[in-house]
C-alpha positions as CSV (number, residue, x, y, z in Angstrom):
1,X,-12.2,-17.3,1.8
2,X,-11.3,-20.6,-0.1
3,X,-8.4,-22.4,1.7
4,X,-6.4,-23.0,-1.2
5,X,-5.9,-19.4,-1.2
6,X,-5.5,-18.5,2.1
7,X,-5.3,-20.6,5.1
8,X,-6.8,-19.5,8.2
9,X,-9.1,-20.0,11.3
10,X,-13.0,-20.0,11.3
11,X,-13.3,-16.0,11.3
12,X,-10.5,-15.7,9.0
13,X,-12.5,-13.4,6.9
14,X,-13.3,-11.3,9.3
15,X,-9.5,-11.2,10.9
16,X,-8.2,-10.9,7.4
17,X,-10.3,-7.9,6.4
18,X,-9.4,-6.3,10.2
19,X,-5.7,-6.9,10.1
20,X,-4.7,-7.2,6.9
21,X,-7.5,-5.0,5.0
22,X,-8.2,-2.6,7.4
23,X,-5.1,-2.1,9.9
24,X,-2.3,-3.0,7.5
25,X,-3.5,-1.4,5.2
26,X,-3.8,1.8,6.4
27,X,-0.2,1.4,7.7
28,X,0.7,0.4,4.5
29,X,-1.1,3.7,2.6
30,X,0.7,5.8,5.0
31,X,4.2,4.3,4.4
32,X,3.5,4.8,0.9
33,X,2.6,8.2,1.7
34,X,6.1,8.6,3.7
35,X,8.5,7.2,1.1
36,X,6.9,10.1,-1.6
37,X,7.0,12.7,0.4
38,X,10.4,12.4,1.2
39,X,11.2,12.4,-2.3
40,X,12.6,8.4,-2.3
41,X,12.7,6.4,-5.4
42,X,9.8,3.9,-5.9
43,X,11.8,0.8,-6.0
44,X,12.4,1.1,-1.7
45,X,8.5,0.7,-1.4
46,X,8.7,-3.2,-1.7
47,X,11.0,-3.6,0.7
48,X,9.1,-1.8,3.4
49,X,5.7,-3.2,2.6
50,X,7.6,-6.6,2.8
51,X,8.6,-5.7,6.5
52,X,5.1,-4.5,7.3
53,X,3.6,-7.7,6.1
54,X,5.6,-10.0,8.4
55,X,4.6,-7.5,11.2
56,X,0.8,-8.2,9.9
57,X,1.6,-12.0,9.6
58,X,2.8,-11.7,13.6
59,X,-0.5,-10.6,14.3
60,X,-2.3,-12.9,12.7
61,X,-0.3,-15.2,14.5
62,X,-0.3,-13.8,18.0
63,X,-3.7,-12.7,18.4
64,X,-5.7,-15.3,17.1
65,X,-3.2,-18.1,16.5
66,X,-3.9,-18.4,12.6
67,X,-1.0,-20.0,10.8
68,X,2.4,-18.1,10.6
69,X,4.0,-19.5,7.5
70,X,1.8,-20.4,4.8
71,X,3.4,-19.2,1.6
72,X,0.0,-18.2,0.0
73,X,-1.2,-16.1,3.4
74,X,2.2,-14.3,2.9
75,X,1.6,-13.6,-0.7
76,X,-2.1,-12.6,-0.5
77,X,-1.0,-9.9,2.6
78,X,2.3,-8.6,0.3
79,X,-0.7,-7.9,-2.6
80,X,-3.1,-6.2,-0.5
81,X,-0.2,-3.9,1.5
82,X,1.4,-3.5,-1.9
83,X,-1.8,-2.5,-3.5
84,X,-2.7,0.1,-0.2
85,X,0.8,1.5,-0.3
86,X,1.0,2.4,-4.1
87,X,-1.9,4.4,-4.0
88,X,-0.7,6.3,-1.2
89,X,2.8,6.6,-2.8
90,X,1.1,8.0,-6.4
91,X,-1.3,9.9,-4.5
92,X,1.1,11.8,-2.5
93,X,3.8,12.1,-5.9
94,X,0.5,13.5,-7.5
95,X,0.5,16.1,-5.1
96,X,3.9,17.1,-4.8
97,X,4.6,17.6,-8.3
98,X,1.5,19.5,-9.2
99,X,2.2,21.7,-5.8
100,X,5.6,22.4,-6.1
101,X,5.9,22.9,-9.7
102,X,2.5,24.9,-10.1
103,X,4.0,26.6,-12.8
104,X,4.7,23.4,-15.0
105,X,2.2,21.1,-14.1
106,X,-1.5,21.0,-12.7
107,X,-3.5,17.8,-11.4
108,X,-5.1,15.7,-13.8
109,X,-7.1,13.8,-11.3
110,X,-6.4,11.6,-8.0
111,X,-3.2,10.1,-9.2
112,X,-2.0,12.0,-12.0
113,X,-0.7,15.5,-13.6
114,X,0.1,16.6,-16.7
115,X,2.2,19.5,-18.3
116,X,0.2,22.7,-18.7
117,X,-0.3,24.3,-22.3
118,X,2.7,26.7,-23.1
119,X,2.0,29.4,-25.2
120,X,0.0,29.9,-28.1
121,X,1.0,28.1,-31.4
């Protein structure tokens, strides 16, 4: 990974696709995930993936002492989690709506739904 993007050890690729790729991402799909299915507004989802990125920074940190407050690291980790927890948010909003309102909307693929055909015309 250039260093003008992200500054970090000799296996920072490899540590960056484990912690922040891998592990925070996960975390950060299943937040996502959370935040939908208990019906909260999309606008709290930054604020959590901005906690879960200084908990991935930590670990970057503590485990195999890469920097800890590069502004770029920090802003390349808030993308990725961001990234991983909108999908899980839309996926999981796709699902509820096109669940629970069966009868007004079915699932127009992974992410989406859209308003079934009323009557004839």
């Amino acid at each position: 990974m250039p260093e003008w993007l992200y500054v970090s050890s000799e296996n920072g690729t490899w540590v960056f696709i484990l912690l922040t790729v891998i592990l925070g991402g996960s975390a950060a799909w299943v937040t996502g995930k959370a935040i939908a299915q208990t019906w909260r507004p999309f606008w709290q989802l930054p604020g959590y993936v901005l906690l879960l990125t200084a908990t991935v920074r930590f670990l970057h940190y503590a485990l195999w002492e890469e920097p800890l407050l590069p502004v770029q690291n920090w802003l390349v980790d808030y993308l990725v989690l961001l990234a991983a927890a909108l999908i899980g948010y839309r996926r999981m909003r796709a699902l509820q709506i096109s669940t629970q309102y069966a009868w007004l909307f079915t699932p127009a693929g992974p992410f989406g739904w859209r308003r079934k055909p009323t009557g004839p015309d």
